[in-house]
Every structure is written in structure tokens, then in C-alpha cells.
C-alpha positions, 0 to 999 in steps of 0.5 A: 544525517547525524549519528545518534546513540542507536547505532550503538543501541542496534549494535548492543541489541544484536549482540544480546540477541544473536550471541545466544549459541555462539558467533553471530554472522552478518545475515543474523545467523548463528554458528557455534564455535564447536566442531560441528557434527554431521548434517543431519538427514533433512526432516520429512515433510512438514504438516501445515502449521499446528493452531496450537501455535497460533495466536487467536482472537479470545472466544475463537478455535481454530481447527486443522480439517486438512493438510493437503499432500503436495505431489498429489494435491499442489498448494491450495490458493482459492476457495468458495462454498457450493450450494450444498455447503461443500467447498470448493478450492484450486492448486495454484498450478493444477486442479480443482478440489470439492471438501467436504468438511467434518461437522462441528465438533467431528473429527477432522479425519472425516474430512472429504476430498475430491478431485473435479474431473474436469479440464480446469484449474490454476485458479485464483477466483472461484465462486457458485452463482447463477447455476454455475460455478466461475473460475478465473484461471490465472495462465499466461495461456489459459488466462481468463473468466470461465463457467462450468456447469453441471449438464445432466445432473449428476452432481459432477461439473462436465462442461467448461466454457470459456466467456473472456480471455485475459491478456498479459503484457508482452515483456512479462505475461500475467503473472502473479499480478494476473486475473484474480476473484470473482465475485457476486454483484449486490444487485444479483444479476451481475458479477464482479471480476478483480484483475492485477496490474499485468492482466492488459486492459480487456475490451469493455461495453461500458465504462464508470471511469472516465477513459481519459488516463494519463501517466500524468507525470510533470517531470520525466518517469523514474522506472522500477530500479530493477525494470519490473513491468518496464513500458507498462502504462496505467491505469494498472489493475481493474475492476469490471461488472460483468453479466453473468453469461460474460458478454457485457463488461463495464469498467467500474474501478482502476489504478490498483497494484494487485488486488487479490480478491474484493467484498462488498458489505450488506450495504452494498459497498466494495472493498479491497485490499491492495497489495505494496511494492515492498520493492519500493520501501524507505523510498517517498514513492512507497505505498502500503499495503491498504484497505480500499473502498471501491467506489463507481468510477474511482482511481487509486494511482498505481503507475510504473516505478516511481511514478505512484499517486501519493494518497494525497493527489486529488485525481486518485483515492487513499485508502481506508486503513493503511496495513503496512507490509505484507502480502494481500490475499484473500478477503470476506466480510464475517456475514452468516459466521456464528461470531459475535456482531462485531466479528459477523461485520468486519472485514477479514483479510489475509496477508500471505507473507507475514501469516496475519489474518486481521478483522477490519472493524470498519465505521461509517465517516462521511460518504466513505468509512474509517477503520479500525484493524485488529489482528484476528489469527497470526501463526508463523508461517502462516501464508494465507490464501484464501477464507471463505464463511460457511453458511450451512455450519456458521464457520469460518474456513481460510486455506494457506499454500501457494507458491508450492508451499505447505498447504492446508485447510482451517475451521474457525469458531466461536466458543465463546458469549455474545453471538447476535444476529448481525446488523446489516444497516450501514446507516448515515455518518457524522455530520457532513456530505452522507453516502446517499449523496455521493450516490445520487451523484455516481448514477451520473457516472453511467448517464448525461443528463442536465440535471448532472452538472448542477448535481456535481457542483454542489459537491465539489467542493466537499471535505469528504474526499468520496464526495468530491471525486464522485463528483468530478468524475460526474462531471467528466461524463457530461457533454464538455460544453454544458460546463466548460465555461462554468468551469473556468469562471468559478470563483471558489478556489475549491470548486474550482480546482477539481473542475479545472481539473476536470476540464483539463482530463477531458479537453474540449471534447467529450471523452467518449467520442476520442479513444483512451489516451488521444491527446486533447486539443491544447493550444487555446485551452491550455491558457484559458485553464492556467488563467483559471488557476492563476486566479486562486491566492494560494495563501489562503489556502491551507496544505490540502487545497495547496497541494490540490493546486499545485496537482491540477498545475502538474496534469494541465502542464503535463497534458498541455505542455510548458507556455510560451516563454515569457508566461512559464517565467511568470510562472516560475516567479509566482511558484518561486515565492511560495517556496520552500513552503513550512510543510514536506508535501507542499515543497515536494509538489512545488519542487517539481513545478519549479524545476519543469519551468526551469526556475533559476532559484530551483537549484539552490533553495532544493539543494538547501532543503535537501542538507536540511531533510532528515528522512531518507524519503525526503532526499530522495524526492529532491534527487529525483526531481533535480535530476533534470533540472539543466538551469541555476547550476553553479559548480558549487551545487553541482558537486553538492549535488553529486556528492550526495550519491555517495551519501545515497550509497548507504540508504536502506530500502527495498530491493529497487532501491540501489537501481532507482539511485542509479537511474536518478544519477544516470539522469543527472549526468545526461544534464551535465555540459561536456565542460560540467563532466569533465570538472565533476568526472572525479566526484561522478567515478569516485566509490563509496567510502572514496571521498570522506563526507562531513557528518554531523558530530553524534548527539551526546549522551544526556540521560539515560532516562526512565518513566520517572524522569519524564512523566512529571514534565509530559503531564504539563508539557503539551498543553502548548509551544511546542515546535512540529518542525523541531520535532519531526528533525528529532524523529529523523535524527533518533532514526526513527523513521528507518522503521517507523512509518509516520505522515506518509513517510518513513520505514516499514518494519516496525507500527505505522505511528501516524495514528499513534494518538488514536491508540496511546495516550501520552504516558502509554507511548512515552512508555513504549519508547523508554521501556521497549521489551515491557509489552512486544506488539505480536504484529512485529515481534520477532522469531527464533528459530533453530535449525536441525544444523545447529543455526540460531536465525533471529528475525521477522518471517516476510516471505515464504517460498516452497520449503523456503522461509525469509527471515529479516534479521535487521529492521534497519535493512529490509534486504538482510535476509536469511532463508531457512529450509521449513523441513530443517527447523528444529524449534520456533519460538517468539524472541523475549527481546523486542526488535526496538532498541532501549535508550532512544531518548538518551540523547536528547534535552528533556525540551526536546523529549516534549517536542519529539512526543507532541509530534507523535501525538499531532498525527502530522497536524502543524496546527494541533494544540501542542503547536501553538503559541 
């Protein structure tokens, strides 16, 4: 990878922000060169965190009702509001409180709290519904759903029943990725329970997704790097409907990481937001932390380790706003808030780690919605847990706490103009497959009827990705004979791929008559669907319907198994041709294939692209993939090959990152022969640094540039001609993609940019690029913060555990990190420096300045106009 001036940059950045007090340390901390005086006695402990020093949404106030004492009242994670307008909230690890708060305008030294006498807590769902409030405990013994009620009338719950308890796996309990909300169903009758990926699958009545999961992955499962949730299959975290005496549970949703807490909007419409891995960062299995639109019968992907869904597999949903980083907690739509429309309908999360309580303005597209996210509250530290709208005053309250952390209790709102009754009128999208039919088609999610194929079939094919999944999900519920063999003589490529796809799910059987994970029948099936597929001229498809393609290979040979020999070497030699293919997905799908079919071409032309990728992501998924790969070796390859885990040795990412590298080594060398070993025995031992790695020569200075220079050339530079593979190189090579996320790939500690375009416009990010510092998003600037002992720590805040905070002082490293006592914190303020450094551009042509930004403005399409001839 080349070198480029921003080493030099990142150096001269550090230097002007962490030298203000006197010798800088590795980790970003700051000693004095003077003798130091005593320690000074540790500081009581902290009130929560002042709103004084909050940033928060113009018009809106925010009040501290509460600070709760942490030996008597523990770190508060859940709230919800009784039929009385009282709150009700949880210690993490102990009891249940009701609040009374102040009104309006009172003092927040009125406000009331009480302890529940009853024998319950550690819960991370509450609500009143149904006469009764429900608490799901999140204990590895007491884990489950619970209803207490209040049996003589006095106003005091006595009685706790328990209706299901919740299962954690064996190697780990439930966790903090245990059972979490409950919630009221929009029907009225039922409610809806949200469980994490270590709450075990519970027993259900009735299921609206297909019980036909799979790991389905082509090439063997690449582990978590540090054995997190090791043996741990999907479907991973749940969503269930529950009657509300709790014995009959249907199975709605799967495939989540942990979703802490869901919402449905006044359109009836269910979302969520799900947590990231941030294990997983700078790695191309990394996914976000995001919004997701809980559809009937949906999957979002989530498996062990490396074997995440990417967004763009079929079989599984993306989401409808990528959050980056952070911590998902608590979720509540602004219905009933005296705030402004716009307030009143969006969708308010909270991320705990990074203290950000955002509005997600969401707008119908198509049967789902698009999204627009804004910071709503951000406060250092500020580790939300849960909010909840307060219907009989009209406010907002949120809680922050958890993991023993200070903990209180908030009131927002509105002083400002503009309160309106909210619209609750989801209305139609823009042109295209509306919601109503994506419904009409779910209802054969719970039913087999004949009028369910011809249903589905008219929206297979469908854009809208809601649409199609609904869809073959519908397909999956009717009896396999009544369309297998419409299935296999599609001719439309793209109807035929999902329902080649759905045939391949289910077998030749009806699912609901075969236990979840039973393998199919696969001999005959297997090549009546590998000839439906063989069918399909992939070149005239475009990179979705190609991906589509090469998905639906993978589940049918991962269920069904390789073909005989001379038809896998078929295979192989069609796949062969089409690769390496001009987009990063495409190859990375059609690499894998390869490399299961054994092609004697996978080895080289993988080996190219891997010399040629300029992300981390990317190498690491041609890594990944050969690490199995036995055939088309010569020993030139192989030390190549192995010679790029010394490369490796130096990747930034999460905490899992040196593991996941060592796995994909210990794989690789499994493949080798006893003769291979012993040749590569050298290369295989030596230590980083050992064996000297030729590198690129470092880009040369060209200019430093300014606005001036650029803007001239920018106003006419992008009208076309510009080269997308050029462009995305030179993201790679300036570094950017070390903080930046862009097209599914890339860091995660500064702005997502894929959507760039939909924010700046040309001059405006052109400028943000050459001038850093003029404006510094809230959302990544960071902090400095100076300690009682005479420490200078410059970063961002990314977790918070007791007392304790974690500071990142070096973007480029996710795992640098300085941990400071709350209770020792002298003073806090917003660093004046921007963590981006200046003179990204300096080493490039002004040509290449233009290709560099038509790239960012593409939003990762190949085929914008600034790309074509």
C-alpha cells in the first residue's frame, strides 16, 4: 500500500494536539515534564452529567429531574410510563422504581422516587399494557417474560408471574445480548417481545419466518478472532408476538446481533436498531451499527464471527439508515411529545457508548422508507439507556446509567414555535411496488392458499428489495409442489433467481413438515436447480442481479454440495471467465465460488487482485477466501501469499482483528503438503519487521492546495470522463478509507461518505477535505480532558464502564485507547483541532483531485455521469 504524506500529516496532528501540557505518551496521554505534586484525593462522586453541557436541538430544554445514588438505587437501563403518567424504570442489577416527576416548569427536587415491594428486577423491557405491567429480566437464572399486577387495588404491584423463560447458550449464558423490550403490538391484543443473539431460540406456536435457516456459508466458518459466542448458530436475535397472557408465541423476525429495544410508528411499521460488532472494525465482515425495518418474516443476517450476511445478499434485509459505531439502546417514536411535527414522527435512538441521542426523520420509498438522521441530544459522557414520551405532560424523559455507571434521569422539551398535531398517515411512496402490496403479499406469510403463488410471483422480481423478500418468503410458506417446477422453468432471470432460491431453502419438501435445519433431499434437486441457474447470461445482468446470482450458487451448493467432477469443472470454467469482474463485490462473491470448485485460475488471478486492492477490507476477503483453497499453487504464489501476513501484521481494526488473522493463517497452512511446509517453514515463522517488504515509493509532494486552486477546475471537471476505479485507488491510497466508511467498506471513526452527495454538494465537501478544522461535525469531534493528576487525554469517548471512561486517541487504531477515572476529571471541553488531518490532496495531480472527488459524489454508482465517456 503506499505511503502517502498523511502519515506525516497524523504525526503533525498529534504533535499540535497532544504537546499542549508537555510530553506526549503512545496512548495520547499527557505528562508534564515538571515534578509532579502528590496525587490528589479522588473526587466524590460525580452527579450525572450537567445539560448545561449538552448540545441539543434548537427550541428544545433539557432538564436533570434526577441523579440516582448508586449504593442504594444501582444504574437505571429501562423505563416506561404507567396509566397514571408515573414512570417506571430498572437497575440493571437490582429493583424496580416507580418516579414521580415534578411538573412543568417545577422544581426538580420534587421529584419522587420509590421503590417497587416486589420480588423482581434486573430488567431491560418494561411496559403497562393490559392491566398489567411486563418485565422482561435479562439473569442468566431468572431470565424471562414476567407480568406483574396489582391484586387488591391499592395502587402497589404484589403479584409476579412468570409466562416464558428465556434460555442462554451453554458457553456464555444470556449476557448482555439476552432478552430485552416488550412492547404493545398495533393491533392491540398482542405484544411484542425483542431478544439478543445469546437468548437460545424459545419454543413457538407459529412462525412468519421460514424454519428453513442455514449458516449457509460456501467456504468453511471463519470464527469470531477472540471466540466470542464460538458454536453459536443463527439465526441469532428474535422477534416474537406473544398473546398477552404469554402462551402463544409466533416467530416474526431473526438474524439480528442485539437489538435492544423496537417501535412501531402510527403506520403500524416496526423498527429497530441494531447493534455493530466493533470487534469486527476495518474488517470486510464489519457491519454497523443501523435502523432496520422489521418486516413479517424477515432476516438481517447475523452469524458467528466472520460469517455476517453483507447488506447486499438477497436472502437477508439491509438496513434503513447506517449509524456507524456506538452502543444501540433504547428506541420511541415522538407520538404524543408537544414538539414540532417533524419531532413528534421521528424515531429517536440512543446510542450508550458515544452518548448521541439521534431523531431518525424517516420517509416512505417504495414499500419500505428512507431515512434521514440527525443528532437530536449529545452530551460527554452521556450513556443513554432508555426514553420513553410522556403522554399526560407531553415530554420526553430518557435515562442514562448501566454497567454501573452514574445514572439519572432527564425531561426534554419544547420551547420553541411550531407544535402541531402530528400526522399519523404513513401515505404511498413514489412510483414503484407500494407498502400495501408488500402486505397483501406477507398475509401469505401465516397461510397456504392457491391464490398465494400467483401473488408472489408478481413481486419477485420487484426493485424494492421489501417487496421481493416478502415475497419469496411467501413462496416458502406454500406447499413446494404447487410451485417447484414454476420455479425451475422461469425464464426471467430476475424471478428466477429468488425463486430458485427459494426452492433451494426449502427442498422438495414443505418445511413445516421437517424440523428446522434437516437437511433436504439433494441429489436429483440439486442439478435440476444448478441447471435452472445455468440458464441465466450473467452479462446481462447488472452488479445486483450478478451478486443475486452468485448468492443463490453459494446457498444451493452449500446445501446441496460440489457436483460431480466433470460438471463442478464446468462450473468453475464458466465462473472463470467472468472474473476478476470491474466491481469489488462482484469479485469477492465470484472468489469464493471459485475457490470451492477448486479452479486451477483462482490462485493467480485472487493473488493479482489481492496486490492491486487498496483497502484493508478487500485483502482481507481475498485472505479469507484462499485460505482453503488446496489447487493452481505454484511456490511463487505461495510465498506471496504468505508473505502478506507480515503485511497483515500491521492492519488496524477491532479487537478481533490480530485473532481473525491468525485463524486465516492456521487455516492456510493446514492446506500446505508436507514439502510445501518445510519450503515455506521461513516465511511461515519469520516475525513482523523480520523479512523486509517492498512498498510503494511515497507519493510526492505536488501542492499544497487551497479552495482557490481547486474551485475553478471542480465547477467543470465533473460533467464526464472521469475513472471510478481510479478514483476509489486514490481514497485508498490518500488513506482515507482507514476512517472513512464508503460502499460497504472502510473505517469507522470518522462520517460514513457514501452518502456524501446527498449532503454536500461539490464545493462544500471539496472544502471540508482542504480545510478540516473550518467546521468540525459535533458527531466526531473530539474531547480534552484534563485529570486531577495532571493528565491531558485528547480523543473520542467510545465506552464507558463504571467510573471508567475510554477515550480513543488515534482514529487510525480503533484499539488505542486511554481509560480515565469519571471521579478524577478536572475539566472537559471540545478539542479546537479537527481529528482529520490537513493536506490530504497535497500529493495528488489536480486530474486526479477530480477523479478522487467524483468518486465521493458517485455514492459507489460506476455508472454516474461523472464516469461516463
Amino acid at each position: 500500500m503506499p505511503r502517502v504524506r498523511l502519515a506525516v500529516a497524523l504525526a503533525a496532528l498529534a504533535a499540535a494536539v497532544f504537546t499542549v501540557a508537555g510530553v506526549p505518551t503512545a496512548d495520547g496521554q499527557i505528562k508534564k515534564k515538571a515534578a509532579q505534586p502528590p496525587p490528589k484525593a479522588p473526587a466524590k462522586a460525580s452527579p450525572a452529567t450537567d445539560p448545561a453541557t449538552m448540545k441539543v436541538a434548537k427550541g428544545f430544554k433539557v432538564e436533570l429531574l434526577y441523579t440516582v445514588p448508586k449504593a442504594e438505587q444501582g444504574s437505571w437501563v429501562a423505563l416506561c410510563v404507567d396509566p397514571k403518567g408515573r414512570l417506571v424504570t430498572s437497575d440493571q442489577y437490582g429493583a424496580l422504581y416507580r418516579i414521580t416527576p415534578p411538573p412543568l416548569n417545577g422544581k426538580s427536587t420534587d421529584t419522587r422516587v420509590e421503590k417497587l415491594p416486589v420480588d423482581i428486577g434486573m430488567a431491560q423491557g418494561l411496559l403497562y399494557a393490559f392491566d398489567a405491567l411486563y418485565v422482561v429480566v435479562n439473569h442468566n437464572e431468572k431470565g424471562g417474560l414476567y407480568r406483574v399486577t396489582d391484586t387488591n387495588g391499592d395502587d402497589v404491584p404484589d403479584r409476579v408471574q412468570l409466562l416464558r423463560k428465556f434460555e442462554g447458550y451453554k458457553n456464555g449464558g444470556l449476557g448482555e445480548h439476552g432478552p430485552h423490550a416488550v412492547l404493545k403490538h398495533p393491533d392491540g391484543k398482542r405484544l411484542t417481545v425483542v431478544c439478543g443473539n445469546q437468548t437460545a431460540l424459545t419454543k413457538f406456536d407459529t412462525t412468519r419466518v421460514p424454519p428453513v435457516w442455514g449458516e449457509d456459508h460456501l467456504l468453511p466458518r471463519l470464527p469470531d478472532g477472540n471466540g466470542f459466542m464460538a458454536g453459536v448458530m443463527g439465526p441469532g436475535g428474535a422477534i416474537y408476538n406473544v398473546s398477552p397472557d404469554g402462551t402463544n408465541w409466533e416467530l416474526f423476525s431473526v438474524g439480528f446481533r442485539n437489538q435492544y429495544d423496537a417501535a412501531y410508528n402510527a403506520a403500524g411499521d416496526l423498527f429497530t436498531y441494531d447493534a455493530d460488532m466493533e470487534w469486527d472494525f476495518n474488517t470486510p465482515w464489519y457491519r454497523p451499527t443501523r435502523v432496520c425495518l422489521v418486516t413479517s418474516g424477515s432476516e438481517f443476517g447475523w452469524r458467528n464471527g466472520a460469517g455476517k450476511f453483507p447488506p447486499y445478499y438477497l436472502d437477508n434485509l439491509p438496513g434503513v439508515a447506517n449509524i456507524g459505531p456506538g452502543s444501540p439502546t433504547g428506541v420511541a417514536f415522538g407520538y404524543g411529545a408537544r414538539f414540532p411535527a417533524r419531532y413528534q414522527q421521528a424515531l429517536f435512538i440512543c446510542d450508550w457508548s458515544y452518548g448521541k441521542l439521534y431523531a431518525v426523520h424517516l420517509a416512505p420509498e417504495g414499500s419500505g422508507y428512507k431515512s434521514e438522521v440527525e443528532e437530536f441530544i449529545t452530551g460527554t459522557p452521556l450513556p443513554l439507556t432508555d426514553l420513553v414520551v410522556n403522554p399526560t405532560d407531553g415530554a420526553l424523559y430518557f435515562t442514562i446509567g448501566g454497567r454501573r455507571t452514574t445514572s439519572g434521569l432527564y425531561r426534554v422539551t419544547y420551547s420553541g414555535e411550531g407544535v402541531e398535531p402530528p400526522t399519523t398517515r404513513r401515505g404511498d411512496g413514489p412510483a414503484g411496488v407500494s407498502r400495501a402490496d408488500r402486505l397483501a403479499v406477507e398475509q401469505y406469510h401465516t397461510k397456504q392458499a392457491p391464490e398465494a403463488v400467483p401473488a408472489a410471483w408478481k413481486l419477485l422480481d420487484s426493485k424494492d428489495r421489501f417487496a421481493s423478500f416478502a415475497a419469496r418468503v411467501a413462496l416458502e410458506h406454500q406447499p413446494t409442489p404447487t410451485w417447484a417446477d414454476k420455479a425451475l422453468a422461469e425464464a426471467d432471470p430476475l424471478k428466477a433467481i429468488p425463486a430458485v432460491l427459494a426452492l433451494a431453502r426449502v427442498g422438495a419438501q414443505d418445511p413445516f413438515h421437517r424440523a428446522p435445519g434437516a437437511a433436504p433431499p439433494s441429489a436429483d434437486l440439486r442439478g435440476k436447480l444448478l441447471a435452472a441457474l445455468g440458464r441465466i447470461d450473467p452479462a446481462k445482468l447488472d452488479d445486483t442481479g450478478k451478486l443475486d446470482l452468485l448468492r443463490t450458487y453459494q446457498v444451493v451448493l452449500n446445501r446441496y454440495g460440489k457436483p460431480e467432477a466433470a460438471d463442478a469443472a464446468a462450473l468453475a470454467v464458466r465462473f472463470d471467465a467472468a472474473f476478476p469482474a470491474k466491481n469489488r463485490l462482484v469479485n469477492a462473491e465470484l472468489c469464493q465460488v471459485l475457490v470451492f470448485l477448486e479452479s486451477p485460475t483462482a490462485a493467480a488471478k485472487t493473488m493479482k487482485l489481492l496486490a492491486d486492492a487498496p483497502t484493508q477490507e478487500e485483502q482481507l476477503e481475498y485472505l479469507r477466501a484462499l485460505r482453503v483453497l488446496r489447487t493452481g499453487w505454484t511456490p511463487e504464489l505461495r510465498q506471496q501469499y504468505f508473505t502478506w501476513f507480515l503485511r497483515a501484521a500491521n492492519f488496524r481494526g477491532g479487537n478481533s482483528m490480530a485473532g481473525f488473522i491468525r485463524r486465516i493463517k492456521a487455516d492456510a497452512v493446514a492446506t500446505l503438503t508436507p514439502a510445501e511446509a518445510t519450503a515455506l517453514k521461513p516465511i511461515i515463522d519469520a516475525q513482523p519487521g523480520a523479512v523486509r517488504i517492498p512498498e510503494e515509493a511515497p507519493r510526492p509532494f505536488v501542492k499544497a492546495y487551497t479552495m482557490a486552486d481547486l474551485a475553478p477546475a471542480l465547477e467543470k471537471g465533473l460533467a464526464g470522463g472521469r475513472d471510478f476505479e481510479k478514483g476509489r485507488r486514490l481514497f485508498g491510497a490518500a488513506k482515507c478509507f482507514a476512517c472513512h466508511r464508503y460502499d460497504n467498506e472502510g473505517g469507522s471513526y470518522g462520517p460514513d461518505l457514501s452518502g456524501a452527495a446527498g449532503r454536500f454538494n461539490a464545493r462544500d465537501l471539496l472544502e471540508s477535505i482542504v480545510d478540516p478544522n473550518k467546521e468540525i461535525s459535533d458527531q466526531y469531534a473530539a474531547v480534552e480532558i484534563r485529570t486531577a493528576d495532571d493528565r491531558v487525554v485528547v480523543g473520542r469517548i467510545v465506552n464507558l464502564n463504571g467510573d471508567v471512561v475510554k477515550v480513543n486517541t488515534n482514529m487510525l487504531d480503533p484499539n488505542a485507547l486511554a481509560d480515565v477515572n469519571r471521579n478524577n476529571i478536572e475539566s472537559m471541553r471540545p478539542s479546537r483541532l479537527s481529528m482529520m488531518p490537513a493536506g490530504l490532496l497535497d500529493t495528488l495531480k489536480e486530474d486526479e483531485v477530480l477523479d478522487l472527488m467524483a468518486y465521493l459524489l458517485s455514492r459507489g454508482d460506476r455508472t454516474a455521469p461523472a464516469f461516463r465517456k
